[in-house]
C-alpha positions in Angstrom: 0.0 0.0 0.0 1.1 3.7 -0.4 3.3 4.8 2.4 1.3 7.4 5.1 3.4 8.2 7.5 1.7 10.0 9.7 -1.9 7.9 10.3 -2.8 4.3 9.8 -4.7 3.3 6.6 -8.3 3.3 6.7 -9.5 2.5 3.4 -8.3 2.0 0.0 -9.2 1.9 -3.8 -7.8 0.3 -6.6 -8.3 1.0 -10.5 -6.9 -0.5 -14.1 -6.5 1.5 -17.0 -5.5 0.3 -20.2 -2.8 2.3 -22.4 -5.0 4.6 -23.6 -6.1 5.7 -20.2 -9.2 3.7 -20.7 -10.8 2.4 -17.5 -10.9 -0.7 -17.6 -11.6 -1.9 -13.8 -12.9 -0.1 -10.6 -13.2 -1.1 -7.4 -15.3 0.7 -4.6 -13.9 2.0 -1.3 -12.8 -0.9 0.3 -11.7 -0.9 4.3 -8.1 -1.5 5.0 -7.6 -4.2 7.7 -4.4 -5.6 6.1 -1.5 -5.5 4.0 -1.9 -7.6 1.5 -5.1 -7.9 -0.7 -5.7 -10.4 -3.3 -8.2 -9.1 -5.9 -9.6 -11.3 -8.6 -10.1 -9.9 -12.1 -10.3 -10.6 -15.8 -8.7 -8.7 -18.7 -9.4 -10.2 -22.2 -6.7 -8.4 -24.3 -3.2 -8.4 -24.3 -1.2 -5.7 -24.0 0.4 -2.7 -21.6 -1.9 -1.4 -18.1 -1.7 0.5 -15.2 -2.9 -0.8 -11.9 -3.5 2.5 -9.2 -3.8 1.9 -5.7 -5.0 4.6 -3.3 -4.8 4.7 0.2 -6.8 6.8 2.8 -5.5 7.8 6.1 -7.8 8.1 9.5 -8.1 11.9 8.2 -8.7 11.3 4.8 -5.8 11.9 3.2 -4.4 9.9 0.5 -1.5 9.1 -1.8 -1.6 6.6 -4.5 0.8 4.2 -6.2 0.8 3.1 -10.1 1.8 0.1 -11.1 2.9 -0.5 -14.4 2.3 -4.4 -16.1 1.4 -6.1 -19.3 -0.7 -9.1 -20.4 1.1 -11.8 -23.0 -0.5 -14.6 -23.7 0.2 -14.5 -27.7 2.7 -17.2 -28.9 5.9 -15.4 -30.7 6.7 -16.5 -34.5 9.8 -17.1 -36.1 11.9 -18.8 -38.9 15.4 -19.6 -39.8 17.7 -18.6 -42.4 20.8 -20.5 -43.7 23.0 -17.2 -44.4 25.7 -19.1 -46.9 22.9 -21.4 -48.9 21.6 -24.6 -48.6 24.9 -26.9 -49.4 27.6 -27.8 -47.2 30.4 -30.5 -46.4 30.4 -32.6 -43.8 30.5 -31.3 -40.1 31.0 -27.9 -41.7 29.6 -25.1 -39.5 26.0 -23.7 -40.9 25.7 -20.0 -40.1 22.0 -20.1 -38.9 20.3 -16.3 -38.7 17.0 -16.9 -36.5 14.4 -14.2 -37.4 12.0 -14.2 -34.7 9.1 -11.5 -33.6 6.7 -11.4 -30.8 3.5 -8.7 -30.4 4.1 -7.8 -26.8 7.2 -8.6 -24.4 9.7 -9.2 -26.6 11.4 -12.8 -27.7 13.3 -13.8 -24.7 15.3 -17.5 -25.7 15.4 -20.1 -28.4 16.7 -23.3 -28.8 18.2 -25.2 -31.4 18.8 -28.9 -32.8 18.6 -31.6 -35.7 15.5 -33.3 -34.8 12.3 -32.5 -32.9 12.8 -35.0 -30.0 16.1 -33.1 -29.0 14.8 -29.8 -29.2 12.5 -30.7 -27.0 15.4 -31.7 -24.4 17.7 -29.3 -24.9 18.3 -26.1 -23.3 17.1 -22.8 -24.0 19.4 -19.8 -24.5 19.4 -16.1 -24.6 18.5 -15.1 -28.1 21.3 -14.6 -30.8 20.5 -13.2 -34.5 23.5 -15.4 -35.7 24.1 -19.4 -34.3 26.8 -21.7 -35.7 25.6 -25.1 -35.8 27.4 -28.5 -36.6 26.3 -29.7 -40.1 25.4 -33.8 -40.2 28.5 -35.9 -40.7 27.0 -38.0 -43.5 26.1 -36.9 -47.1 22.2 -36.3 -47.3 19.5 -34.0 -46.5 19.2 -32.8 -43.0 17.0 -30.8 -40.9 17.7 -28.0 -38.3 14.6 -27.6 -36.4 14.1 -24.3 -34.0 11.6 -23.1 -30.8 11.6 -19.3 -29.8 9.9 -18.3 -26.2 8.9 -14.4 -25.2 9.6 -13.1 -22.0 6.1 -13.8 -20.7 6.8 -18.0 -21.3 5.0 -18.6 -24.1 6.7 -20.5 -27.2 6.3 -20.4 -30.8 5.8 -23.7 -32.6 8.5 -25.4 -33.5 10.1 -24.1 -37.2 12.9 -25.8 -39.5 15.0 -25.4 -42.7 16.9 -27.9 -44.3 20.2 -28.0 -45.9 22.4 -30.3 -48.1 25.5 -32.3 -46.8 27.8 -33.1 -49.9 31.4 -33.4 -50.1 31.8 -31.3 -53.6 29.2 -28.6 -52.6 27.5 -29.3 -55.2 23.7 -31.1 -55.5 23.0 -34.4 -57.2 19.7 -35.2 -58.1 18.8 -38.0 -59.5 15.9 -39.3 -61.5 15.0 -43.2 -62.8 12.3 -43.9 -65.0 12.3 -47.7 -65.9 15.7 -48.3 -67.2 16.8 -45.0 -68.0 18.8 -42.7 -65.4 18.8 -39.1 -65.1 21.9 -37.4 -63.1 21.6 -33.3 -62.8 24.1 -31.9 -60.7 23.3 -28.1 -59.4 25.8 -25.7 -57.6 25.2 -24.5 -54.3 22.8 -21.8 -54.2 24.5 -18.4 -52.8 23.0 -15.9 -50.7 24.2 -12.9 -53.3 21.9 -14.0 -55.8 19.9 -16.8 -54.8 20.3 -18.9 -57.9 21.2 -22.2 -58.5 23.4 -23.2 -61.6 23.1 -26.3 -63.5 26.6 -27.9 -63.4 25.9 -30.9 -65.8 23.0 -33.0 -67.2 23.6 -36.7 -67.5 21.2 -39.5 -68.7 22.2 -43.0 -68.9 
């Protein structure tokens, strides 16, 4: 309650108002006979309020206290970026920008890893823009799967990219249609212009 000094609290009043001033919430005059009140309200919307709490002396005078706190219950969203293109060695690092946004209190931590099952069991971490992560040791196509949580708790869902392990860089594809094979090799896209380029076309 606000501090009065000089007299014991007699009464007191609280109030919410949204941040457009709006009331939102008003209580009456309530008598003081403690110093800690639990009051039970709802508040549909997120975003930014003010809680005011006004205290009454035996002689009626007051001082009152704001209270500044915000309402996040919306999940954040994000995605990942592989900033050097889709194909890498083996075990190569993958520069992984994580582009992430939330409506309210701001994205607090993410975590990172190659499947679903050990995202889930790994540990969150303050949030980076940039993350170095181990590319798979095999040659294939891999996954790097992602969770962002805001500072109220919530988290996103669960987002992914997924990059090429090769030990020339470059792509093969390959196509078979009953006894005919079809090898195209492409060259690993680049962020600069974000094209790929045929290599060579084979058909056996």
């Amino acid at each position: 309650m606000p501090n009065l000094e000089e007299n014991k609290i007699k009464k007191y009043q609280i109030r919410i108002e949204n941040e457009n001033n709006e009331l939102l919430f008003r209580a009456g005059i309530q008598p003081f006979d403690e110093s800690k009140k639990d009051v039970s309200l709802s508040i549909p919307n997120d975003g930014n309020y003010t809680l005011f709490l006004k205290g009454y002396d035996l002689n009626e005078n007051y001082k009152e206290k704001k209270i500044k706190f915000g309402i996040d219950r919306t999940e954040p969203v994000g995605k990942i970026f592989l900033v050097n293109g889709l194909t890498y060695n083996p075990n190569e690092k993958i520069k992984v920008e994580i582009l992430a946004k939330d409506n309210l209190s701001g994205v607090f931590r993410y975590r990172i890893a190659n499947t679903r099952d050990n995202l889930l069991a790994s540990q969150w971490k303050d949030i980076e823009k940039l993350v170095d992560f181990t590319g798979n040791a095999k040659e294939g196509i891999f996954d790097i799967v992602c969770q962002v949580q805001d500072n109220a708790f919530n988290n996103s869902k669960i987002f992914q990219a997924s990059y090429y392990v090769n030990r020339n860089k470059n792509l093969i594809i390959k196509s078979k249609s009953n006894e005919r094979e079809k090898i195209l090799e492409v060259k690993k896209q680049t962020q600069k212009n974000g094209k790929i380029q045929i290599m060579r076309v084979e058909e056996k």
